[in-house]
N, C-alpha and C positions, 0 to 999 in steps of 0.2 A: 647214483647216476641221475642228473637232471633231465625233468621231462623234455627240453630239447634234443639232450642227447638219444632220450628212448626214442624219439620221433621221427630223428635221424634214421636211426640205425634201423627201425623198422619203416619207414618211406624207403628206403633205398633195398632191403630187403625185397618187398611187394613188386618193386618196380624188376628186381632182377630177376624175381620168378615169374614176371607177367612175360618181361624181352623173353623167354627159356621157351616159354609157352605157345609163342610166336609173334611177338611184340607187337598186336593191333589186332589179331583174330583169337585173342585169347580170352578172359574172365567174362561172362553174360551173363547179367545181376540180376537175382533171381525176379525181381521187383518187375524189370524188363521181360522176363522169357511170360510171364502170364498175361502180360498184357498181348505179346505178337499173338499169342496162341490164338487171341479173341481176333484180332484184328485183319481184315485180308481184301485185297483188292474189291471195291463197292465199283459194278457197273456206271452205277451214275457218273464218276469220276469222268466220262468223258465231257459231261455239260461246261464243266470247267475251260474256258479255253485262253486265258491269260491269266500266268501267276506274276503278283509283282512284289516283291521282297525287299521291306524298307527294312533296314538294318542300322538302329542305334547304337549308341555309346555307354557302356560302363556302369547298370542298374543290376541290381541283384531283386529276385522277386519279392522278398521280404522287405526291401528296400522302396519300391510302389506299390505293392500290393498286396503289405504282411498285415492289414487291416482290414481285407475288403472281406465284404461278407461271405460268408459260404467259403473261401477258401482254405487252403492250409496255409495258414499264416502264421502271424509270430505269435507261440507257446506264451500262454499268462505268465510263468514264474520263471521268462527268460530275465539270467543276467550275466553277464560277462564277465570274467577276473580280468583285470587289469595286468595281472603279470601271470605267469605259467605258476601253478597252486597257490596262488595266491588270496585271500581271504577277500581283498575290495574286490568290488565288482560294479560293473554298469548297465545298466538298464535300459531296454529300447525306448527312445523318445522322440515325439515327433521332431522335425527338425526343423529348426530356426532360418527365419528365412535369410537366404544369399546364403545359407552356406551349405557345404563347408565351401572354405574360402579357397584353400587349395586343394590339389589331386589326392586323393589314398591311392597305394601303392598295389599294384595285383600283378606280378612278375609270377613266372614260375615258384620260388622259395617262399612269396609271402601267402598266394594261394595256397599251397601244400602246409603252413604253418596255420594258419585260418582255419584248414580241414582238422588239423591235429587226428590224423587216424581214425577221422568219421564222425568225431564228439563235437566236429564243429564250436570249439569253445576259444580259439585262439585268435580273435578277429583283434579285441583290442590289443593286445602288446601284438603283434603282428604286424597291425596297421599303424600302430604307434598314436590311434587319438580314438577317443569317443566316438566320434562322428561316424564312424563304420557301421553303430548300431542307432543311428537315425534312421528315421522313416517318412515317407511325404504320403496325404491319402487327396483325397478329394479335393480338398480344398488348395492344393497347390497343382496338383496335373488333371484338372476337372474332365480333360477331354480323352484324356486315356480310359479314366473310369466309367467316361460315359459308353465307350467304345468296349469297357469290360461287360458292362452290361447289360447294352445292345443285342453285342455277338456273342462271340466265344472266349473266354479265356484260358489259357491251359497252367494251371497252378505246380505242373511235374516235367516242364520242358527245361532241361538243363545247356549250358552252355556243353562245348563237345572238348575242349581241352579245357584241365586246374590252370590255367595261365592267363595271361593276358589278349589282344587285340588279335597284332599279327597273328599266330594260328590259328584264332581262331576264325578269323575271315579266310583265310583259306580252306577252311573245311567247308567254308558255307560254297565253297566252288568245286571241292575235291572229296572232301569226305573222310581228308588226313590233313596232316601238318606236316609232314616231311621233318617230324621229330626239330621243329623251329623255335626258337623262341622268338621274342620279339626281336627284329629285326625293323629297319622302314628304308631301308633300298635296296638298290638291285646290283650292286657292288658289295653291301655287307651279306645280302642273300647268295651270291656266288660262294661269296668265303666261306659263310658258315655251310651251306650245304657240300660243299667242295666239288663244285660241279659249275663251270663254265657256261652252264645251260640254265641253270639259276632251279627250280623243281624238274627233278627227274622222273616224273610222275604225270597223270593227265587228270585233266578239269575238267568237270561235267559239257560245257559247250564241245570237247572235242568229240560227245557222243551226238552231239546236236548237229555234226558235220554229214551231210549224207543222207538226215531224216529231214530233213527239209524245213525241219524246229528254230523259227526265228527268235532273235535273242537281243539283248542290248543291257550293259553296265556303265548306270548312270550316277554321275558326281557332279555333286552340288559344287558349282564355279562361281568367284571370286575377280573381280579386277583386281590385281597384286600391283599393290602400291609400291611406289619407288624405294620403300625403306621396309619393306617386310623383313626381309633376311636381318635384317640390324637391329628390326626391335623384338623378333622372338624365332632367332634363329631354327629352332629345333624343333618349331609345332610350325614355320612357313607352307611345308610341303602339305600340312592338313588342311591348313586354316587358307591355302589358296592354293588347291588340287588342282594340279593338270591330270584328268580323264586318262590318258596315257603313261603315267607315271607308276611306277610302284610302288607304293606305300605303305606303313602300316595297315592300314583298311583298306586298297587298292591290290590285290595280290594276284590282277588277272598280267603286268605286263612281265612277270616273273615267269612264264611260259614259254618257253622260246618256240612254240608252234603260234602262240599270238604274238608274241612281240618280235617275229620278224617276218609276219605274215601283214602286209597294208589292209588286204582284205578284212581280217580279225580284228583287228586293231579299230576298223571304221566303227567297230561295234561300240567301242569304249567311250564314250562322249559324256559330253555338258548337260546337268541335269536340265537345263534349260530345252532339251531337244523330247523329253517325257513330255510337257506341254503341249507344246509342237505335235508331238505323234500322236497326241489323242484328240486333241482337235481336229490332225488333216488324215484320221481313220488308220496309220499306222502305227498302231502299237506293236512290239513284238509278241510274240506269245511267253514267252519270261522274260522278268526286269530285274533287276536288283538296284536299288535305290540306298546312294551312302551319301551323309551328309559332308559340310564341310566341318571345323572345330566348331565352328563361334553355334550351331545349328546342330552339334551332336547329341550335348547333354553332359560332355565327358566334361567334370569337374576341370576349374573353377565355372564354365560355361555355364549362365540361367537355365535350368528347363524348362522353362516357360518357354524359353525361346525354340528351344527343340522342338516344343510339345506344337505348337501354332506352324512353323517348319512341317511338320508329317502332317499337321491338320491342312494344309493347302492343299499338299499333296492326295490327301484322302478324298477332301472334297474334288478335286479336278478328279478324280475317278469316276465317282459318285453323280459328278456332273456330265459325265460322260454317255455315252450307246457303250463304251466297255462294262458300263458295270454290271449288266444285265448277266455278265459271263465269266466274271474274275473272279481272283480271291485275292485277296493285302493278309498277305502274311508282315505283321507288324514286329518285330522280337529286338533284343540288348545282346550287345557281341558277347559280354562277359561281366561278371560278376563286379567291375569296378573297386575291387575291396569294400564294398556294403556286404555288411552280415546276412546271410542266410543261413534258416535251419536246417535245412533238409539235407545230410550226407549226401551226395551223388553217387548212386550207382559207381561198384567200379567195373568197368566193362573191358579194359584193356593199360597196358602202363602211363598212358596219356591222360584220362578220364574216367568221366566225365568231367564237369568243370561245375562248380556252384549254379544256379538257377536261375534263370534270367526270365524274363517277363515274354509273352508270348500272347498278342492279341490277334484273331482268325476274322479278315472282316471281308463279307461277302451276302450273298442274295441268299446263298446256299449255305450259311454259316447256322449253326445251332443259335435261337435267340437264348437269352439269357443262361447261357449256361457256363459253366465251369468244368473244362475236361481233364480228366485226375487220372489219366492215360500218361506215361511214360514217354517224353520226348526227348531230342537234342534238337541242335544245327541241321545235322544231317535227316532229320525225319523231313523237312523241305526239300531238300534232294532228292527224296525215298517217295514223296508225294510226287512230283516231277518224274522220274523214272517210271513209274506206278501210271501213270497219264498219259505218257506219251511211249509208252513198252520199250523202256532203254533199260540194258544191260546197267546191273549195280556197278558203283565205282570200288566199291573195297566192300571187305566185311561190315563194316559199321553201319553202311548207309545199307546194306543189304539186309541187318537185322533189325533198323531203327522202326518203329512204329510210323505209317504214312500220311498220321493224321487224318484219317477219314471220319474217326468219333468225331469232331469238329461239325462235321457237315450232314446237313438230310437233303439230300438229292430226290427227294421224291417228288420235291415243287420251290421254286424262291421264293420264299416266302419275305427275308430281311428287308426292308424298306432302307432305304437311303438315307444317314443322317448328318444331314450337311451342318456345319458347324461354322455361323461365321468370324473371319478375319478380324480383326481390327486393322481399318484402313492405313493409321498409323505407325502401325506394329514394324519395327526394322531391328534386325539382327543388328549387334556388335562382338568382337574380338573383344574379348579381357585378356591384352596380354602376358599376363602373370602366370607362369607353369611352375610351381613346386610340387614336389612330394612328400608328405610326415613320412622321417623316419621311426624305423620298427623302434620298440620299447626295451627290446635285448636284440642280441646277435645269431640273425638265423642262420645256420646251416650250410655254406658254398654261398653265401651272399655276395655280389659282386660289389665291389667298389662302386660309387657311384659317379660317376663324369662328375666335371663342374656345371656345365650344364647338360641339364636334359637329366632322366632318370632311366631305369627298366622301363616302365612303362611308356615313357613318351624320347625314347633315346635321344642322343644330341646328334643331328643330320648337318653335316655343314654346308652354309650359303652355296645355291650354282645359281648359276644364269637362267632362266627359264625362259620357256618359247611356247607362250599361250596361242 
């Protein structure tokens, strides 16, 4: 029997005793139940009075920060087999700059083939190239690391689903994925859910309704050039987001209590409008902050570019009367297909998902530390509910750890560290989307469109009304 087949056969095993067990309030990894035990509501938690949550694209923590000191990083005598038992193997190495040139794949079946049943040793035939077990430190995202060592970083906060974008940006609003895969509209999201209402399910702002908890979901906006749709069809809707749209990272208009509510809907704006609100004193008390492509990070995009993108953003905080009171939760939606060690917890048929990067930046943040506390998606939720005494949205976020080791509320001590711009500095689109195919044939793999792949599906050109 080849170790695909064994992988098969027990992934789909595990998954049908987790659905049995209650498919989402089921397995709590023991890793996680020692941590909640420690952890419980800290009074200071009210000092906090703005959370704002920038949410990047497609990093695995080994992937920025399997180098940095004191963490758990990447193992001395990792090396990778190139094929399933296979004798070559590859070596984590830093990674050459501009690349990799195109996307790695992290769909539901290439993430689950990556984990291989915990031994995490499936990244390169999976991912189909090397580059999965690259790594960037210092000297390429200087301002992440400087911001690792500032504040806090949390070396154990995993993404919340083994898959790709779309779910998991819905958890970072709901706390589940409505068992989704990638999806980026709200036509394929009826179908696949089978529900004309698009999520049958509620969003954390619908506990916001009635507590008087001001909110806003902010997207980086683009003037969309006359020929968008015709030179990269399938990434137009990321790479020049309408604020109202549902997207793959956009999962609030997928709500039919917001997207046929104007009221709700006014919430959903132009990152250009976070400027605005902290300079004319109306910030909401939560943000969530999503880039556009060219400003993600998500492969083939510079992140450099990314990284100067959230450094703006950081500073206009920091330059602010809010910062005296907030906290920037900084985090990567998903693992992007970059290698990580660290099995994920399994907590339920869905997850956890690979490890994603997680910077805590605030007055009130631990300086220089490293929190080795159990996280997801959902423990930002579980800090927000925790804050403001809202009812959990599901299991998950009700048992995720709330992030409070991050913080000493006892005084703000973090100083401010502004970081400047280059005046120069201007984003660009590369519009080149491929994906390396896998190195053998996983498991229920889907056929891939001509264009577009799992991870950045093919969206067909509409008319748009910015």
């Amino acid at each position: 029997m080849s170790i695909l087949t064994k992988w098969y056969r027990l992934s789909m095993f595990a998954v049908a005793v987790t659905v049995m067990l209650g498919c989402g309030a089921a397995l709590w990894a023991r890793s996680s139940t020692s941590d909640r035990d420690k952890v419980s509501k800290d009074p200071g938690i009210d000092q906090i009075q703005h959370v704002i949550w920038i949410i990047q694209e497609n990093h695995s923590f080994d992937n920025y920060f399997g180098t940095f000191p004191g963490a758990d990083g990447i193992p001395p005598a990792t090396c990778l087999p190139k094929l399933p038992e296979g004798k070559l193997c590859v070596r984590p190495f830093h990674m050459p700059d501009g690349q990799p040139l195109i996307d790695l794949e992290h769909s539901w079946e290439s993430a689950h083939a990556c984990y291989d049943n915990g031994r995490m040793d499936g990244f390169v035939w999976a991912e189909g190239s090397p580059y999965t077990t690259g790594y960037y430190d210092s000297t390429d995202i200087p301002n992440y690391w400087r911001y690792a060592h500032t504040y806090t970083l949390c070396d154990r906060y995993f993404s919340s689903e083994m898959s790709g974008s779309s779910p998991n940006h819905v958890y970072t609003v709901a706390a589940q994925s409505g068992e989704l895969n990638n999806v980026g509209t709200l036509g394929g999201l009826k179908e696949v859910m089978d529900d004309d209402d698009g999520f049958n399910f509620i969003s954390i702002v619908k506990r916001f309704t009635g507590e008087g908890i001001t909110w806003k979901y902010y997207v980086e906006t683009q003037t969309l050039p006359p020929d968008a749709a015709q030179v990269n069809a399938h990434l137009s809707d990321l790479a020049y987001p309408n604020p109202q749209t549902f997207t793959l990272w956009n999962p609030m208009p997928g709500f039919k209590d917001i997207r046929d509510n104007p009221e709700m809907m006014a919430h959903l704006v132009s990152e250009n409008d976070f400027y605005s609100d902290l300079k004319n004193g109306t910030l909401p008390q939560v943000s969530w902050l999503i880039p556009d492509f060219q400003d993600s990070e998500h492969p083939p995009e510079p992140i450099q570019q990314g990284m100067w993108y959230v450094t703006r953003l950081v500073n206009a905080v920091m330059g602010s009367p809010y910062w005296k009171n907030s906290v920037i939760f900084l985090c990567w939606d998903d693992y992007g297909g970059f290698y990580d060690h660290v099995p994920p917890p399994e907590v339920d048929a869905y997850g956890y998902g690979p490890r994603v990067p997680m910077i805590v930046i605030s007055p009130y943040a631990k300086q220089h530390y490293i929190s080795h506390y159990t996280y997801d998606l959902t423990s930002v939720l579980r800090f927000i509910e925790d804050r403001w005494h809202l009812k959990y949205l599901t299991a998950r976020d009700g048992r995720a750890n709330d992030m409070v080791d991050c913080f000493n509320f006892n005084e703000p001590s973090a100083e401010p560290l502004i970081i400047p711009v280059p005046r120069d500095f201007k984003s660009r689109l590369d519009p080149v989307h491929m994906t390396y195919p896998p190195s053998v044939t996983l498991p229920h793999q889907a056929s891939l469109a001509p264009q577009g792949t799992e991870a950045v599906p093919y969206i067909p050109p509409t008319e748009k009304k910015h």
